[in-house]
C-alpha positions in Angstrom: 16.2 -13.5 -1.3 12.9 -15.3 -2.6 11.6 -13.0 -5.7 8.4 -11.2 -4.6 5.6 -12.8 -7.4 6.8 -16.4 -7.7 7.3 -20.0 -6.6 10.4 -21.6 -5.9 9.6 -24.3 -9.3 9.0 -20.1 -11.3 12.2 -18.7 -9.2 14.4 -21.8 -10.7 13.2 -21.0 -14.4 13.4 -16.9 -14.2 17.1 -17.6 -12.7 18.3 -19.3 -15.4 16.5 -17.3 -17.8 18.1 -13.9 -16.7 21.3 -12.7 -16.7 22.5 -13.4 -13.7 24.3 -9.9 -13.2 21.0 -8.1 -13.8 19.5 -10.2 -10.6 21.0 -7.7 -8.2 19.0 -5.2 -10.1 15.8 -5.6 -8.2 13.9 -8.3 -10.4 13.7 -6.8 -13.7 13.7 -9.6 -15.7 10.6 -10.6 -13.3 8.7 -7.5 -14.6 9.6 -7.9 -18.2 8.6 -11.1 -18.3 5.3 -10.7 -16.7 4.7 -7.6 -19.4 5.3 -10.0 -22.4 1.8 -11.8 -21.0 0.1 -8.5 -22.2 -2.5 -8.6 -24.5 -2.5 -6.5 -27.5 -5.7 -4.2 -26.2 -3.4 -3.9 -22.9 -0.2 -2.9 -24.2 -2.6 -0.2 -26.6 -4.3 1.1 -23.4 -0.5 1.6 -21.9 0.8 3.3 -25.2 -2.1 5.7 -25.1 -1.1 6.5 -21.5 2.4 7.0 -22.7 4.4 3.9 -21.9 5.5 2.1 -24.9 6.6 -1.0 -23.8 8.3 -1.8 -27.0 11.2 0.1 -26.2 12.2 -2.4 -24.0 12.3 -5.0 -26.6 16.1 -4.6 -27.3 17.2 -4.2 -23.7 15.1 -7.3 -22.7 16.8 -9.5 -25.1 20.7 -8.0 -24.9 20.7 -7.6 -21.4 17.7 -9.6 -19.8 18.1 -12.8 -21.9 14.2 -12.8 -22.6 13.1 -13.1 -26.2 10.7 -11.3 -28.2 8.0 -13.7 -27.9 4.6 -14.5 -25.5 6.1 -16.9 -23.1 5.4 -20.2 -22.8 3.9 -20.4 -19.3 0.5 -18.3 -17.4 3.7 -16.7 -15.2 0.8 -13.9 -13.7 -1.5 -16.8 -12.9 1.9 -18.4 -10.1 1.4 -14.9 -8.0 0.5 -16.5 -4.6 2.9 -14.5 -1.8 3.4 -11.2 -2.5 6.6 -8.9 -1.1 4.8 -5.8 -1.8 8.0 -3.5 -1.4 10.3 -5.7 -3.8 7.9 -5.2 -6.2 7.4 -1.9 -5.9 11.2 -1.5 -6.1 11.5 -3.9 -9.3 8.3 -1.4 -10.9 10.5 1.8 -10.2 13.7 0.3 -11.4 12.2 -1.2 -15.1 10.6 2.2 -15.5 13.8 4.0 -14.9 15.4 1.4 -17.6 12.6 2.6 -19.9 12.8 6.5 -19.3 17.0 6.1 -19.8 16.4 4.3 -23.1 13.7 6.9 -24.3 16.1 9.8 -23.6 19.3 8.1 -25.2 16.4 7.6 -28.7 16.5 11.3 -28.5 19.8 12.2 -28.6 21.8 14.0 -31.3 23.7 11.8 -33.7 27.1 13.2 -34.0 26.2 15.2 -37.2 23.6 16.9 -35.1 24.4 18.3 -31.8 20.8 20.2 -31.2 17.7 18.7 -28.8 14.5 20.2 -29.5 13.5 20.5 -25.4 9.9 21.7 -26.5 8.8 18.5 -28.3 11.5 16.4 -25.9 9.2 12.9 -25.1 10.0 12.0 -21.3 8.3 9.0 -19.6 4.7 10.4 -17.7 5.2 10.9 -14.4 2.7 8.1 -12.7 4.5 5.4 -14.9 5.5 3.1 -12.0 1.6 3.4 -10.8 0.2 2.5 -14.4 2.4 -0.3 -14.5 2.0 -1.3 -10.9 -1.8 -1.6 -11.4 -1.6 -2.9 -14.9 0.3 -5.8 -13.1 -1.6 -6.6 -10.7 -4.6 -6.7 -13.1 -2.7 -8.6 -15.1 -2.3 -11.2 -12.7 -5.8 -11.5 -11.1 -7.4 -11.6 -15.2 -4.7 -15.2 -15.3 -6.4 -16.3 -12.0 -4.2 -15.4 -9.6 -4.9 -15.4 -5.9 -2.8 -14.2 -2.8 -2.7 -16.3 0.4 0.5 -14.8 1.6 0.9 -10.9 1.7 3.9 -8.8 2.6 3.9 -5.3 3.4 5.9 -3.2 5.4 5.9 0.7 4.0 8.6 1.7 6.5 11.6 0.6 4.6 10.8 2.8 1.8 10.0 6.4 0.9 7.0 7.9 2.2 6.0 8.9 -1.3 5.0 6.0 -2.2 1.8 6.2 -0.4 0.3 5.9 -3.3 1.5 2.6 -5.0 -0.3 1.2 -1.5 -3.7 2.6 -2.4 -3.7 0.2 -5.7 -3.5 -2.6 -3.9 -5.2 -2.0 -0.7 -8.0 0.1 -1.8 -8.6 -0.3 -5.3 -12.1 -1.9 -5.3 -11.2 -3.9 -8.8 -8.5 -5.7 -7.5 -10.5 -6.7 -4.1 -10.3 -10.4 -5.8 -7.0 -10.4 -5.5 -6.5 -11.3 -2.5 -8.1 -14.5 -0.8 -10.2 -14.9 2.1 -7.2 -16.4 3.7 -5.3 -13.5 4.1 -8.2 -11.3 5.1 -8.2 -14.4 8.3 -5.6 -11.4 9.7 -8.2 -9.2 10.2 -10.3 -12.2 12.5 -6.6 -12.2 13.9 -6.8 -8.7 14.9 -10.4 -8.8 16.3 -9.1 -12.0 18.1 -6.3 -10.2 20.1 -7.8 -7.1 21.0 -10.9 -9.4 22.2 -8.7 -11.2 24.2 -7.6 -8.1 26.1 -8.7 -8.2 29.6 -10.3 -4.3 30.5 -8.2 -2.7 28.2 -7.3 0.5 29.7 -5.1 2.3 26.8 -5.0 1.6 22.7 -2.3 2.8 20.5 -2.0 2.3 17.1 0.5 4.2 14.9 2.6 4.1 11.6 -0.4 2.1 9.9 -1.1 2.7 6.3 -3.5 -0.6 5.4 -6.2 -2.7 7.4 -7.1 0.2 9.4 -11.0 -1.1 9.4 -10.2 -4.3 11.4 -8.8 -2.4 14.6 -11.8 0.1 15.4 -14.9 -2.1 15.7 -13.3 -4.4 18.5 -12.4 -1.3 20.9 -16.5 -2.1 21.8 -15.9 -4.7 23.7 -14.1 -2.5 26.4 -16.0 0.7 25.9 -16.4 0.8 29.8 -12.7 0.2 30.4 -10.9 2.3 28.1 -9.1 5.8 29.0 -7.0 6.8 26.5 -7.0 5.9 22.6 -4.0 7.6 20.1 -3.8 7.9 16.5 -0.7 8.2 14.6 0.1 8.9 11.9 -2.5 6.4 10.6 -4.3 6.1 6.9 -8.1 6.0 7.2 -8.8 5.2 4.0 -11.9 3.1 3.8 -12.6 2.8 7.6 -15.6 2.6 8.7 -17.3 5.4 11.3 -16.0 5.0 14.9 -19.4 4.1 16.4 -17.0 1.8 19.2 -15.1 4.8 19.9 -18.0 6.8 20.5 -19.6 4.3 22.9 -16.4 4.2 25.2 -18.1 7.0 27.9 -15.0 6.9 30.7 -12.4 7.4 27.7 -10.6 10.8 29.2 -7.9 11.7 26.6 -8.1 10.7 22.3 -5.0 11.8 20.4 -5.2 11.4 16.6 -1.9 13.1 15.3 -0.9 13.5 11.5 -3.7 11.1 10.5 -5.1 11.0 6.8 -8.4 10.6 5.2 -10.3 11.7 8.6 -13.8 11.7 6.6 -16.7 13.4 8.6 -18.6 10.3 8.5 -16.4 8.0 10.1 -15.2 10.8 12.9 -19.4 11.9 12.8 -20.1 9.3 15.8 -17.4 10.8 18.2 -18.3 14.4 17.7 -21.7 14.3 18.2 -21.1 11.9 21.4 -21.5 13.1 25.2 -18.2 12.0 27.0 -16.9 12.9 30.6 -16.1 16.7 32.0 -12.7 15.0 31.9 -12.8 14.2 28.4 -9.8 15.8 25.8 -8.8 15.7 22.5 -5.1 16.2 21.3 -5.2 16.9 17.0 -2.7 17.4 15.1 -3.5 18.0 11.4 -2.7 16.8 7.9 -3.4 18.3 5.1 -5.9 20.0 7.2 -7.9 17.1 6.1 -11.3 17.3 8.3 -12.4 21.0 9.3 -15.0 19.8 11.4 -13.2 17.4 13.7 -10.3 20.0 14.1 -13.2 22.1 15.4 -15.1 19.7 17.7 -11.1 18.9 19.2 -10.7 22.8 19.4 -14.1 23.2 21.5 -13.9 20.2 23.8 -9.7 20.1 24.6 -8.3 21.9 27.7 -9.8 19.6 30.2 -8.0 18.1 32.9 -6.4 14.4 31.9 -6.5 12.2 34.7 -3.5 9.5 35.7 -4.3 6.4 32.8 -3.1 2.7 34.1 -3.8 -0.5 33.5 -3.9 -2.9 30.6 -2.2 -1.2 27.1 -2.6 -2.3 23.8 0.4 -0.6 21.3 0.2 -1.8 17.7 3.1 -0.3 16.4 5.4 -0.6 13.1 5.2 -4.2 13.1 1.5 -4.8 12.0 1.8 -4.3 8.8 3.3 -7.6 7.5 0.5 -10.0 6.4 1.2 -13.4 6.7 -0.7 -16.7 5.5 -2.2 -18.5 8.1 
């Protein structure tokens, strides 16, 4: 499996450097490597947050193979494709490495059998997202820029939601990607273009990217019927104007959606649609009072038979790829 932050020429290196045993271990020499790049104001700012990285010093060297020295090379500034989810993995594991060795520091020598749980020092509880964005900051300050991005949040836990938001929303780390990967969103705008009178749109399980699929519904305002929501992250979308311009649209299903802000749903309530025109909302969070309304005043119509040309974007959209 090709490590998540590095080239094959990097790969070769880091595999001899590490201890071979430890590479089952999701990557950790990766992540302590990239760490020893810190600068000293960086590795302050994480100690004042409650990480000391120090305390990996011993485990690095005994078990890792990496000295106690800067490394020789820019590693961070390699980072062109990214496997989001292996790195997310290699974060948790290297902070569960450093919470272990911060408990066994703790513990009673044998002449001494009592802990003192009030003043006990455990490892915060956003650690993996510190170092997660610390990373990735890390690696855009050495000039690093994506052109090949990797995501696909179904394979792990759904709280992990937010080790997503760093990377996908997190306006100072915008330049960390290139304009080449952003080419999927023209991708995206390019397929649902291509669509001949699309008749029914479906987009679910989508956590990233969500801005790309909205706008091109226009194009078939007069054809559209039915358009469903699931399950779908919001999060810096921009206000469904296209949506609200599709007049013949008879049923819109957004189900268990998050970050429904008034301002992006604001064009579709306050749009005049068909006597046959219903809404199907399922909250979460109870996230938008004001669309849950509008659905609760407009639903109950009658839904007439939908056919034609569908569009599902399912689980599968959310691996970028490099063009």
């Amino acid at each position: 499996m090709t490590p998540f932050i590095i080239s094959e020429v990097l790969r070769e290196i880091l595999l001899h450097v590490a201890n071979p045993c430890e590479l089952s271990g999701a990557y950790l020499p990766v992540i302590s490597m990239y760490l020893k790049c810190l600068g000293d104001q960086e590795i302050k700012s994480l100690l004042n947050q409650g990480i000391d990285i120090s305390l990996m010093s011993d485990y690095n060297q005994m078990q890792l193979g990496i000295e106690n020295k800067k490394p020789m090379f820019n590693y961070p500034g390699f980072l062109r494709i990214l496997y989001y989810e292996q790195m997310i993995s290699a974060v948790e594991n290297w902070c569960a490495e450093l919470a272990d060795i911060m408990e066994q520091k703790q513990q009673p020598d044998c002449h001494d059998d009592f802990i003192d749980e009030e003043n006990k020092v455990t490892l915060v509880n956003n650690a993996e997202e510190i170092i997660m964005k610390t990373l990735l900051q890390l690696c855009m300050k050495h000039g690093s820029r994506l052109y090949g991005l990797h995501i696909n949040p179904d394979t792990l836990d759904k709280s992990n939601d937010e080790m997503y938001e760093i990377l996908l929303t997190d306006d100072n780390l915008k330049n960390l990607v290139s304009p080449s990967v952003d080419s999927f969103g023209e991708a995206i705008t390019s397929l649902i273009s291509s669509q001949n009178a699309l008749i029914s749109f479906s987009l679910t399980s989508c956590k990233a990217y969500t801005r790309v699929f909205i706008p091109p519904l226009r194009l078939h305002s007069s054809t559209l019927r039915y358009i469903r929501f699931d399950r779908v992250n919001f999060k810096g979308c921009d206000p469904w104007y296209s949506i609200a311009e599709c007049r013949n649209i008879e049923l819109l299903e957004v189900f268990q959606c998050a970050n429904l802000e008034e301002e992006m749903v604001g064009p579709v309530t306050k749009a005049r649609f068909g006597n046959h025109f219903e809404v199907r909302y399922v909250s979460a969070h109870n996230n938008n009072k004001t669309f849950r309304d509008w659905a609760n005043k407009v639903s109950g119509s009658v839904v007439g038979n939908i056919c034609g040309e569908r569009l599902n974007i399912g689980n599968g959209i959310l691996a970028l790829l490099s063009a």
